[in-house]
Phi, psi and omega in degrees: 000316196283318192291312204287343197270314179302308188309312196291298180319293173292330180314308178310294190305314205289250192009312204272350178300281193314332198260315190255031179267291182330312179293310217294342189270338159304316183289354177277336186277355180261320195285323176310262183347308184273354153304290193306294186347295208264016158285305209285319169264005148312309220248011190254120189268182217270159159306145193275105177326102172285179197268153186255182181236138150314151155221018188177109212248198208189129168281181182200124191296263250213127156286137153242179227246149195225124144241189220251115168272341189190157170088201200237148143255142186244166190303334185205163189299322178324299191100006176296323191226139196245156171295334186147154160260196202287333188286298245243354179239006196281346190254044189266135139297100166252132186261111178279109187256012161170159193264143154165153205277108170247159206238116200243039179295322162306337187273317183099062153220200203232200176263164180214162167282097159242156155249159185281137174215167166212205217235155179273016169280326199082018205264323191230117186237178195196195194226071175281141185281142170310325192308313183278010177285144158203132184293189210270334135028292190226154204064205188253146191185090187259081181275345164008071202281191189299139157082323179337351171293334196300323164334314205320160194001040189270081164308128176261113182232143187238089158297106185203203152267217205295331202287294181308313193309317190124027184287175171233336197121347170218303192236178172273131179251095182307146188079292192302347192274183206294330198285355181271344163310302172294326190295341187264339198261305158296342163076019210227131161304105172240126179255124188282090183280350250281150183240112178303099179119018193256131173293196167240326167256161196231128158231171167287342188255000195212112191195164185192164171276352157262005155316137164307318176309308178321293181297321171302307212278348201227338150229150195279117163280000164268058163240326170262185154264347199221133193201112153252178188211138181195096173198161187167298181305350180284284155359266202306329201258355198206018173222165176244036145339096156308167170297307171319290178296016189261313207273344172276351143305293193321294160344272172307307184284335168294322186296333185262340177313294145350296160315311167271336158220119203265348174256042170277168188239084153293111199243145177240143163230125189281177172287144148333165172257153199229105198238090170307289189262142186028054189005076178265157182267092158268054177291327178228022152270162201250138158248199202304327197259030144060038172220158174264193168242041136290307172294308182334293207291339190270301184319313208274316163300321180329312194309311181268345151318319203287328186288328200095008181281121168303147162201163222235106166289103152277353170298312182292327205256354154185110184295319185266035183276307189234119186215134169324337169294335185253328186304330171313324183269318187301294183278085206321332203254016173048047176191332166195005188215143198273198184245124195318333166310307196297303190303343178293300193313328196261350186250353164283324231248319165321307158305329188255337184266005167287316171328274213293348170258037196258128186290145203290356195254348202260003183302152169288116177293182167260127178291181187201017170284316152001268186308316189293329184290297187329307180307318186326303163306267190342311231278318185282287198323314187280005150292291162351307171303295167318291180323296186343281193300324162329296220278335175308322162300336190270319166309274176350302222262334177291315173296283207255044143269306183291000000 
């Protein structure tokens, strides 16, 4: 009884050995699997976007200017494949060149609004929900070019006519004219004083509350740092305003400008070229004030010669900006007022010759603390170092003394 109950007894263990040999190999056999599971769900490829549909466009008058606050542009209206998002597009300029209600049911979304854009290079075009467009305007849109820093808290006031305000010629295009260009390009606050009709001489039968006299007289210049002046083409196109008085108006007003902040920073820009009657180029036609606007532009420089005042040519600083070949795309109203595109062109081409004419002494120097902390940094780590490699030696040498 007793041989036969031990027999029963090692049966019972070897069973129960044999019973956690087991469990223990299942479980490994398990530890296996679930390593391999997620190579295995790596190599499972993603479910296939189906295409969403247009079922309905909208014309669109004017491209205007965009950049990308959130989401995606996608390559095509389906919406299958995307272009890129807000990190890798955000400081892009997109210009909207169309419209349309697409029906995104298939996606498991309802209908929406997007639009069609392309970049303002023109390299790239796409597909955006409206939502995420916010004009250039508005928001964080960092286009900042080099050296714009010489700007930092330089307040910008853009003295003009209609050119300045943003007109096109049918309507004012808010936000959009050259100078919200300079606020993005120079990265500086600009207030766009600019006037539709406003001259540069003030007469009795031609006159507005936005003439450079008007506009000098009504604002305090030591609130800014910075003043462009840009007016003229009004004077050529509808007064008989001589060239003296263009330029002895010009004159006087820059000396009170001066006169109330002697560290103002002065810029002059001369007129566009313009094509009036049957788009003819009236760069050497003489009008009513017995001048062309060619002679207009040479009267003005003089003027910013006589100051030491930079000033901005476009026959020289960008020739192909308005060209007969061209002007019918450029100038929306195909005769003096530009397009929002031309206005991006004109507020890059401002910018950079405000850059590059910012007087050499008023430049911001570049700190060097940086760099000096940095030498600092070295200098103590290769002591540190030094200290280090000491005492290590002092061991070593403590070590085979003993």
């Amino acid at each position: 009884m007793l041989i036969a109950s031990l027999a029963i007894t090692l049966v019972a263990a070897g069973a129960t050995t044999t019973s956690a040999k087991a469990k223990v190999t299942t479980k490994t056999t398990t530890q296996t699997s679930s390593k391999k599971s997620p190579t295995t769900d790596k190599t499972k490829a993603k479910p296939e976007v189906k295409p969403a549909q247009i079922v309905q466009t909208y014309d669109v008058d004017q491209p205007l200017p965009y950049h990308l606050k959130a989401g995606y542009v996608y390559t095509s209206s389906t919406l299958q494949k995307q272009l890129g998002n807000v990190k890798t597009l955000g400081t892009t300029t997109w210009y909207v060149t169309g419209a349309a209600k697409i029906d995104r049911t298939a996606q498991g979304s309802g209908y929406s609004k997007f639009y069609q854009v392309k970049s303002g290079n023109g390299a790239q075009t796409g597909w955006v929900w409206n939502g995420n467009l916010q004009p250039i305007s508005e928001g964080t849109f960092n286009i900042a070019m080099k050296n714009s820093d010489y700007f930092n808290k330089q307040n910008v006031i853009s003295m003009g006519d209609s050119i300045t305000r943003g007109y096109d010629g049918y309507e004012t295009l808010d936000g959009l004219g050259y100078p919200t260009w300079l606020s993005r390009y120079l990265n500086t606050n600009v207030n766009n004083a600019g006037y539709n009709g406003a001259y540069l001489v003030s007469t009795e039968d031609a006159f507005t509350t936005g003439d450079l006299t008007a506009t000098v007289n009504a604002t305090n210049f030591k609130n800014y740092g910075v003043a462009t002046i840009a007016y003229g083409t009004n004077d050529y196109g509808h007064t008989d305003s001589t060239l003296e008085a263009i330029q002895d108006t010009l004159a006087q007003n820059i000396q009170k400008m001066q006169s109330q902040n002697k560290n103002l920073i002065i810029y002059g820009i001369l007129p566009l070229t313009r094509y009036d009657k049957y788009g003819a180029n009236s760069d050497e036609v003489i009008a009513q004030g017995g001048y062309s606007i060619n002679q207009l532009r040479d009267a003005e420089a003089e003027v910013y010669k006589r100051y030491n005042i930079p000033y901005l040519d476009w026959r020289s600083v960008d020739p192909n900006l308005i060209t007969d070949s061209n002007y019918k795309s450029r100038l929306w109203d195909e005769r003096l007022h530009p397009s929002a595109k031309t206005y991006q062109l004109m507020g890059r081409d401002v910018a950079k010759f405000m850059i590059d004419n910012f007087p050499k002494d008023r430049i911001p120097k570049k700190t060097t603390t940086k760099s000096k902390t940095s030498t600092t940094k070295k200098t103590t780590t290769k002591k540190t170092a030094a200290k280090s490699n000491t005492k290590t030696a002092a061991t070593v040498t403590k070590s085979s003394k003993k």
